[in-house]
C-alpha positions as CSV (number, residue, x, y, z in Angstrom):
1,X,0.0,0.0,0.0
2,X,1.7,3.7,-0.8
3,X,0.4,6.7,0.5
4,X,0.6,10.3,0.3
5,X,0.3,13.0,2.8
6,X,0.4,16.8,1.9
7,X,-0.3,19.6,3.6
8,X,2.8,22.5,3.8
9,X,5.4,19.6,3.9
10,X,6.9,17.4,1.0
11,X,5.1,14.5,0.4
12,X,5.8,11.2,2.4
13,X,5.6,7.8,0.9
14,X,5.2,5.0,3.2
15,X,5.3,1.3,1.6
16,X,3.4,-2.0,2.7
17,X,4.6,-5.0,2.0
18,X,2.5,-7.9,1.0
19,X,2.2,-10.8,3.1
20,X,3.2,-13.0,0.3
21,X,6.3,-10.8,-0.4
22,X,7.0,-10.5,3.3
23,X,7.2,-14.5,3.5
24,X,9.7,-14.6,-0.1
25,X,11.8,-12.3,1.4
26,X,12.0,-14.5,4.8
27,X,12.6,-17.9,3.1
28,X,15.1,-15.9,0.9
29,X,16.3,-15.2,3.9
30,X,16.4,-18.5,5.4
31,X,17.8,-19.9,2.7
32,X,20.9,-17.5,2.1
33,X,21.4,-18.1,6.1
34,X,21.7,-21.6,5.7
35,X,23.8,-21.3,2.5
36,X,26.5,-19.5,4.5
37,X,26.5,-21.2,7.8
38,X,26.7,-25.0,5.3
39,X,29.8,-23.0,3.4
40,X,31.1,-21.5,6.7
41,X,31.2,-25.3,8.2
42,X,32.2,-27.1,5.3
43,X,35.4,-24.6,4.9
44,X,36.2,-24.9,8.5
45,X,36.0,-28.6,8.3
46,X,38.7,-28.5,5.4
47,X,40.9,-26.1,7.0
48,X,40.9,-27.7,10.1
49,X,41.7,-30.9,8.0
50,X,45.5,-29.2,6.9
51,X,45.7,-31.5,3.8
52,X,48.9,-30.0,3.5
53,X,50.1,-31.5,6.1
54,X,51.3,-28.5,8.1
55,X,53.6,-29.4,11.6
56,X,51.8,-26.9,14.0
57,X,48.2,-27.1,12.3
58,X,46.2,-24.4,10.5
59,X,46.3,-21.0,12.3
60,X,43.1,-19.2,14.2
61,X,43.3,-16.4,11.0
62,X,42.4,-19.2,8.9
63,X,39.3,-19.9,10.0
64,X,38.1,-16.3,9.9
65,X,38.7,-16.5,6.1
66,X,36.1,-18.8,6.7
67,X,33.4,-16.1,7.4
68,X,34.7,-14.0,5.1
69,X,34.0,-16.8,2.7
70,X,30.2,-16.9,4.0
71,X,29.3,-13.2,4.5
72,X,28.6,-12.3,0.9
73,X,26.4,-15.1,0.4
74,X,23.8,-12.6,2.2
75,X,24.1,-10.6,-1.0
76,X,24.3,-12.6,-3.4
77,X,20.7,-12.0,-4.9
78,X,21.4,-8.5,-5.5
79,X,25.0,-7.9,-6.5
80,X,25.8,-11.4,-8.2
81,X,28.7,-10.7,-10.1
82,X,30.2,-8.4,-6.8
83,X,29.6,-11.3,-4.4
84,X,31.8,-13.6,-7.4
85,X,34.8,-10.7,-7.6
86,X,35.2,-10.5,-3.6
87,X,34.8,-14.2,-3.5
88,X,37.7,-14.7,-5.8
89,X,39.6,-12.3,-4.4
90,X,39.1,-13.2,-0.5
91,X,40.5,-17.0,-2.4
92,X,43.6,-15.2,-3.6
93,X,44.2,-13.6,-0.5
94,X,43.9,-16.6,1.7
95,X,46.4,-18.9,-0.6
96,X,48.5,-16.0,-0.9
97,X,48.9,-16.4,2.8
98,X,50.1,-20.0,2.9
99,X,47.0,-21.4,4.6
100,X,46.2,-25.1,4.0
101,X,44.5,-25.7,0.7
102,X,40.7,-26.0,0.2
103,X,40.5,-26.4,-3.6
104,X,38.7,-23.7,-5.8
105,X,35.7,-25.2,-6.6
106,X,34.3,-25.2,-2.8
107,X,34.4,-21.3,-1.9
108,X,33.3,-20.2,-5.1
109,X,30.5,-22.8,-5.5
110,X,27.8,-20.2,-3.8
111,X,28.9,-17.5,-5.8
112,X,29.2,-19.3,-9.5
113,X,25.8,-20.5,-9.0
114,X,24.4,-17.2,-8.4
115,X,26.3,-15.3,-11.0
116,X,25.1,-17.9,-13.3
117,X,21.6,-18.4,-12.1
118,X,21.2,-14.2,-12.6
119,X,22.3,-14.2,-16.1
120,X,25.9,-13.5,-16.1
121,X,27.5,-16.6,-17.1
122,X,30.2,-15.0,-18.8
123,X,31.0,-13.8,-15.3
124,X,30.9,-16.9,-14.1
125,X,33.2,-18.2,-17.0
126,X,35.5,-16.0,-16.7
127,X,36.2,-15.8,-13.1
128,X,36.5,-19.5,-13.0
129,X,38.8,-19.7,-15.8
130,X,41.0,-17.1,-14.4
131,X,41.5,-18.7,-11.2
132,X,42.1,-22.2,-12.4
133,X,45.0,-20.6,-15.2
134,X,46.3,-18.8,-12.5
135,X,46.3,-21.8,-10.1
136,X,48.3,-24.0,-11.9
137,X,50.8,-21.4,-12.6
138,X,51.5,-20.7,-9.2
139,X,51.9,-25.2,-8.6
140,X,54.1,-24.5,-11.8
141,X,56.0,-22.4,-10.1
142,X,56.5,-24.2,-7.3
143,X,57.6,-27.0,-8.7
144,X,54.4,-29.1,-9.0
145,X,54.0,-32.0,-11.6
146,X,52.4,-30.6,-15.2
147,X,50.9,-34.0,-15.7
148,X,49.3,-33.9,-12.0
149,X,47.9,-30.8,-12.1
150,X,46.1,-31.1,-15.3
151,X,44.8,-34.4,-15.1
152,X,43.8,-34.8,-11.7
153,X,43.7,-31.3,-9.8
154,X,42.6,-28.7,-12.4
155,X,39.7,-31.5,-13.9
156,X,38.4,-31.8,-10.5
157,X,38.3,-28.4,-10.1
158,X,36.6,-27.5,-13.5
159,X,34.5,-30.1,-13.7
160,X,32.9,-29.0,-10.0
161,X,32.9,-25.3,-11.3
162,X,31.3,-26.0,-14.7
163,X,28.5,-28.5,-12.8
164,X,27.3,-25.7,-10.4
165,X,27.7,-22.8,-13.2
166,X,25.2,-25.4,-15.6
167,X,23.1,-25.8,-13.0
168,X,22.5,-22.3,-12.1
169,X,22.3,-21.4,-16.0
170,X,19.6,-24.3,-16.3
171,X,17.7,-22.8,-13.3
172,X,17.5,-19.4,-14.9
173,X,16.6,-21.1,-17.9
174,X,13.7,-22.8,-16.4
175,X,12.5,-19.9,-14.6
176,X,12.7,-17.8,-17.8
177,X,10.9,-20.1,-19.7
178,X,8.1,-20.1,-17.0
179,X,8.0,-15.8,-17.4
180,X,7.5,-16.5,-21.1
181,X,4.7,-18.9,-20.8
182,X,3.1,-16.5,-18.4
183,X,3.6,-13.7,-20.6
184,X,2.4,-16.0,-23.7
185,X,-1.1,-16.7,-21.8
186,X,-1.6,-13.0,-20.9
187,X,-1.3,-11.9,-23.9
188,X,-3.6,-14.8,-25.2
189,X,-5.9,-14.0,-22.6
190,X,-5.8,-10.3,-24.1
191,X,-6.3,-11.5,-27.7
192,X,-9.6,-13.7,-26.6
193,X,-10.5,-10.2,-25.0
194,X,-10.0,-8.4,-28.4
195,X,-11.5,-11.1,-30.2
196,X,-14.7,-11.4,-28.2
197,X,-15.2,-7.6,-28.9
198,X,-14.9,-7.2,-32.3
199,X,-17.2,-10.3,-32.3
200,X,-19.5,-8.0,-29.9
201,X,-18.9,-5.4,-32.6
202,X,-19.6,-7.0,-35.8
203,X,-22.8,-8.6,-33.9
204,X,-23.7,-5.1,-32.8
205,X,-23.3,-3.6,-36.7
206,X,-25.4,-6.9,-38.2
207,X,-28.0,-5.6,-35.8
208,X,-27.9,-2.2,-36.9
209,X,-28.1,-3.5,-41.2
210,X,-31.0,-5.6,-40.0
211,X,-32.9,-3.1,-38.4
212,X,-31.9,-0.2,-40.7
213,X,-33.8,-2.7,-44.1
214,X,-36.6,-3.8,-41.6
215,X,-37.3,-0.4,-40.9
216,X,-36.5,1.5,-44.3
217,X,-38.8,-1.2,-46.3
218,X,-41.5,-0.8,-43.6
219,X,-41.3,2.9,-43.1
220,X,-41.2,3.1,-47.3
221,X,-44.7,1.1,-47.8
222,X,-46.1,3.0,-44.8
223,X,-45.3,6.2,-46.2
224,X,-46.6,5.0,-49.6
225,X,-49.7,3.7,-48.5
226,X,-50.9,6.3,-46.4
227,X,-50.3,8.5,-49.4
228,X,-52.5,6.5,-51.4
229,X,-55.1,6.5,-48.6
230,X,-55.0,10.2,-48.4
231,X,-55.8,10.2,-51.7
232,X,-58.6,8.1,-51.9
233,X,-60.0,8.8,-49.0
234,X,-63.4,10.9,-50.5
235,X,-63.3,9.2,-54.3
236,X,-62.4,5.5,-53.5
237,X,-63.0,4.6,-49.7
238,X,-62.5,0.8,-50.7
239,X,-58.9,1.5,-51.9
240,X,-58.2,3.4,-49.1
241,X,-59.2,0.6,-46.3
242,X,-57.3,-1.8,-48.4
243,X,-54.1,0.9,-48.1
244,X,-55.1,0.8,-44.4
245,X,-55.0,-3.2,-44.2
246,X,-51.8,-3.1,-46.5
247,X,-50.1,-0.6,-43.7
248,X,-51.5,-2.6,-40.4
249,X,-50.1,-5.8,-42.0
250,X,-46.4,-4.2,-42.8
251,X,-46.7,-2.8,-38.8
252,X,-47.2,-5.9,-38.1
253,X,-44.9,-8.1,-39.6
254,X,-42.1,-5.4,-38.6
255,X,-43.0,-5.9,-34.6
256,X,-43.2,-9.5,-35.3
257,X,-39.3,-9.5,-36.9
258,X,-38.4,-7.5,-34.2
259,X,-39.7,-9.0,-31.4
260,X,-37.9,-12.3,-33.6
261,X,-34.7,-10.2,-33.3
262,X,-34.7,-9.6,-29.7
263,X,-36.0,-12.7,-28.8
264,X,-32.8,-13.8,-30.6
265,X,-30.2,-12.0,-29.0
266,X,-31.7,-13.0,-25.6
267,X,-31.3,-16.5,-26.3
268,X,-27.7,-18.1,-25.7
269,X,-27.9,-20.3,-28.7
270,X,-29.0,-17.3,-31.2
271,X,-32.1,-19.4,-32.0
272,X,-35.8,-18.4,-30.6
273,X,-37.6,-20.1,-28.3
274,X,-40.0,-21.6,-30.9
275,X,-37.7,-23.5,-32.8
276,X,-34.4,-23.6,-34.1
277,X,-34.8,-21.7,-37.2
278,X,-33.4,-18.2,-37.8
279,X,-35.5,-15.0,-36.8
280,X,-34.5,-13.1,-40.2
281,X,-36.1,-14.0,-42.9
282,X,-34.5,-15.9,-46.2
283,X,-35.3,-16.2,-50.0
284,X,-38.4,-18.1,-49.0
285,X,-39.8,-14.9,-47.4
286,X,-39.3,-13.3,-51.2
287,X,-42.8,-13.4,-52.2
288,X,-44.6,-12.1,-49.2
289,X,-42.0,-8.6,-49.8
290,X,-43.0,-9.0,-53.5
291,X,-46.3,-8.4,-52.0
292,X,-46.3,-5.8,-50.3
293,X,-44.0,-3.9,-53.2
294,X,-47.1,-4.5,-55.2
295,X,-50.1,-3.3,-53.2
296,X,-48.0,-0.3,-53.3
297,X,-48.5,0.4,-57.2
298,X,-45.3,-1.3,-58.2
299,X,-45.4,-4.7,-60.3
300,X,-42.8,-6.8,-59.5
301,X,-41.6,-9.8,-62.1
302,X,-39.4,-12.5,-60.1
303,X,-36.9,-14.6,-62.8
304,X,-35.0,-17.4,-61.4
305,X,-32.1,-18.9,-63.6
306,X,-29.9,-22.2,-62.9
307,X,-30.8,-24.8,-60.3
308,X,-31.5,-23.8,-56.8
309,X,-28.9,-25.3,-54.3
310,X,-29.7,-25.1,-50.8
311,X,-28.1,-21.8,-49.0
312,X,-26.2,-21.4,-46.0
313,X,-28.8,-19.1,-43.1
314,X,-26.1,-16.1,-44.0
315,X,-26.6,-16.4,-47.0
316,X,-30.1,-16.7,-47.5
317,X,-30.5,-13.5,-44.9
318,X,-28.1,-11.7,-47.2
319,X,-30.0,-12.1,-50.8
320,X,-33.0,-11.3,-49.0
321,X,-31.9,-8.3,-47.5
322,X,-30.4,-7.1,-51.0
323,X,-33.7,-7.4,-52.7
324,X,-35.6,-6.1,-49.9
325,X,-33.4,-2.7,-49.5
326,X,-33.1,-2.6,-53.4
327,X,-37.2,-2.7,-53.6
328,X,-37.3,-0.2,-50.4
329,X,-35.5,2.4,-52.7
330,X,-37.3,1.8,-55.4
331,X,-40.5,2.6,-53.5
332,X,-39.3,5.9,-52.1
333,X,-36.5,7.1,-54.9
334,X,-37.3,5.7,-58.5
335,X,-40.9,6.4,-59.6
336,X,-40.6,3.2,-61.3
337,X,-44.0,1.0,-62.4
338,X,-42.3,-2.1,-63.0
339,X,-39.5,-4.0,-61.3
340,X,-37.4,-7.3,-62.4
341,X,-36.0,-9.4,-59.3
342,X,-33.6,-11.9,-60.9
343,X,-31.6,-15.0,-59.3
344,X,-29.3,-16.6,-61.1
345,X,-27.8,-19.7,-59.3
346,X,-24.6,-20.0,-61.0
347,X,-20.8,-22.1,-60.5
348,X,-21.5,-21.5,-56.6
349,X,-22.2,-18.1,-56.8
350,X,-25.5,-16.4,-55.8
351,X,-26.3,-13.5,-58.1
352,X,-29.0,-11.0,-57.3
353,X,-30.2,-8.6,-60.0
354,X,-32.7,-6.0,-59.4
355,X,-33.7,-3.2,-62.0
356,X,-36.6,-1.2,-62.3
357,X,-37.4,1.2,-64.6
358,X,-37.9,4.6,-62.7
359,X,-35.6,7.8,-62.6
360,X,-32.2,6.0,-62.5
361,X,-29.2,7.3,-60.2
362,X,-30.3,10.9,-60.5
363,X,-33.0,10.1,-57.9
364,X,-29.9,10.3,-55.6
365,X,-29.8,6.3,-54.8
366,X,-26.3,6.5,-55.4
367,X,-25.1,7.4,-51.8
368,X,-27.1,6.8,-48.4
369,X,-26.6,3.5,-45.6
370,X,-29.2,1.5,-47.1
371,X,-26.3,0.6,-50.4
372,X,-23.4,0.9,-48.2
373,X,-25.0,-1.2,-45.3
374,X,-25.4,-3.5,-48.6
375,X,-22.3,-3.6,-50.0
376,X,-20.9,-4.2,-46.0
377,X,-22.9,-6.9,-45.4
378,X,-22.2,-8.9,-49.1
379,X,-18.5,-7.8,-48.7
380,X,-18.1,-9.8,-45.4
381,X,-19.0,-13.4,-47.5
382,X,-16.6,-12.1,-50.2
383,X,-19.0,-10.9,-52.5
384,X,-19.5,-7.9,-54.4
385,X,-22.3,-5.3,-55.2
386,X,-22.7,-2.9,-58.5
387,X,-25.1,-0.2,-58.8
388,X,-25.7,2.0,-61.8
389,X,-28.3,3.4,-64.5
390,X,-27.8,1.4,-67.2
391,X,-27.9,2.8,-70.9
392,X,-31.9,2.2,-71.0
393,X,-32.5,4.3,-67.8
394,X,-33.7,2.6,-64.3
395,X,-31.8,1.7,-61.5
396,X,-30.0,-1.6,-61.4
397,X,-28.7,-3.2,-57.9
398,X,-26.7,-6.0,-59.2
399,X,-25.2,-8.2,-56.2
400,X,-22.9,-11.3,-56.5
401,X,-22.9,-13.8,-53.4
402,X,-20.4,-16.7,-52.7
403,X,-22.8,-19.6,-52.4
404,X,-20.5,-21.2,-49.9
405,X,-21.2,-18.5,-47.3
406,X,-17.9,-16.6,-45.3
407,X,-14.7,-18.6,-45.8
């Protein structure tokens, strides 16, 4: 915990540790103590052993190289490569003064292994090496067999310092391959995150298409309708209660898709409660839109071409929004009488034509969300969607749908 106090004076900061990093830093603790005491006892056990075979025995200095072997074990976590240097050199000071031998390997074990284990193994290489080269020049010196002190003293003594510098390098190792397979999950973790919210998003955008056809197309033969109605209101009551009927039954179907929608996207599944079968309508839905394009004063001429292959639920959804936001703009842009809805089931592709023959693009049809919501919504199963005035006039919405669905 870290807090701040102000008032006139500079600001304090008073730090809390964690129980958890309270009981670390005691077992690191713990474990240094009984590190040095183990390398205090074991030293004093060789000393006091004189392997060289000295006449009045191993002095009382000796043994306090002893501790001074043990004391920087309590710092080796933080200055590694410090704890090596003094290490070596209390070694060289101790042979220096002619004390019995304890090898080289023993009162740098502690500090190779933590050098090593912290990432500086070239430290620990180095060190070692140094000493062992300058070891057997000194026995050179002295007179000491070349044979002897290569074969038998200077192996020893390497192959001790090279086990414990492996075994701290293999214990970094491990421990740095255990920070990488943390840091790999959390960043998996993060990419499921990022993953799960662009699938929220695109959800949230499909919602938005649906809704923005559903309403356009209903909003489009309301509007129509009611005109009519307004119309005929004095001179033909009978047309006018059928433009009535015609805009009660498009209210109706939209509250019924929507109520579909949300009934949907409170299910965990996706599917209503009814069934398992999609709350947005397909192809098969086609004729009942045809229909209520037509009450509206609009005759509309379905052509299918090739054989119909059974469609994938996007799919379907997305040639039947096409059409229906293509006959929604016809309705409220083109002032067209007649409109061709053509489906052409082709080397698995899906095409959807539909042309009328009304004011063409100058009827500003060009630009708006209804075609870019279409073009978004073919685009994300690979498809593609032309619109235009053709040479003959009209408007012509001319949409080309893998039949596979999304790959």
């Amino acid at each position: 915990m870290i807090t701040r106090t102000t008032g006139g004076k500079a600001p304090t900061i008073s730090a809390q540790t964690s129980p958890a990093a309270g009981n670390m830093f005691r077992q690191d603790r713990t474990t240094d103590a009984l590190l040095a005491g183990g390398l205090f006892a074991i030293i004093c056990i060789a000393i006091a052993a004189d392997l060289g075979g000295g006449e009045q025995g191993p002095p009382a200095l000796a043994f306090l190289f002893g501790a001074l072997f043990a004391a920087p074990v309590f710092f080796r976590r933080q200055r590694p490569v410090t704890v090596l240097l003094v290490t070596a050199a209390v070694l060289v000071a101790y042979y220096a003064l002619g004390f019995p031998p304890i090898g080289l390997a023993l009162p740098l074990a502690v500090a190779l292994y933590s050098a090593a284990e912290s990432g500086h193994l070239r430290w620990a290489i180095a060190v070692s090496g140094a000493l062992v080269i300058l070891s057997t020049a000194v026995r050179m010196f002295q007179g000491d067999d070349l044979a002897y002190l290569l074969g038998f003293e200077s192996a020893g003594s390497v192959g001790l310092m090279a086990a414990v510098i492996a075994l701290g390098d293999s214990v970094r190792s491990r421990r740095a391959l255990g920070r990488e397979l943390v840091r790999r999950e959390h960043s998996a973790r993060l990419e499921r995150e990022r993953e799960a919210a662009r699938r929220v998003e695109r959800e949230r955008l499909q919602i938005a298409r649906d809704l923005h056809d559903l309403l356009a197309h209903t909003v489009s033969v309301i509007s129509l309708h009611t005109d009519v109605a307004a119309e005929s209101l004095d001179d033909d009551p009978a047309l006018a209660r059928r433009s009535l009927v015609a805009v009660r039954d498009s209210c109706s179907r939209a509250v019924s898709e929507l109520h579909a929608t949300v009934e949907a996207l409170r299910s965990p599944a996706g599917t209503t409660a009814r069934g398992d079968h999609s709350p947005t309508p397909g192809l098969a839905e086609i004729p009942r839109l045809v229909d209520t394009v037509s009450d509206a004063g609009v005759a509309v001429h379905i052509e299918s071409r090739g054989t119909p292959a059974t469609l994938p639920a996007v799919v379907d959804a997305t040639a039947y929004r096409v059409i229906q936001e293509a006959l929604s703009n016809v309705l409220r842009h083109s002032d067209a009488t007649r409109v061709v809805v053509a489906l052409d089931h082709h080397n698995d592709v899906l095409r959807v034509c539909v042309s009328d023959n009304g004011r063409g693009s100058r009827g500003g049809r060009t630009t708006g969300w209804g075609l870019t919501g279409m073009r978004e919504r073919v685009a994300l199963l690979g498809g593609t969607v032309d619109t235009g005035t053709p040479d003959g006039g009209g408007f012509v919405v001319d949409a080309r749908i893998p039949a596979g669905g999304p790959s």
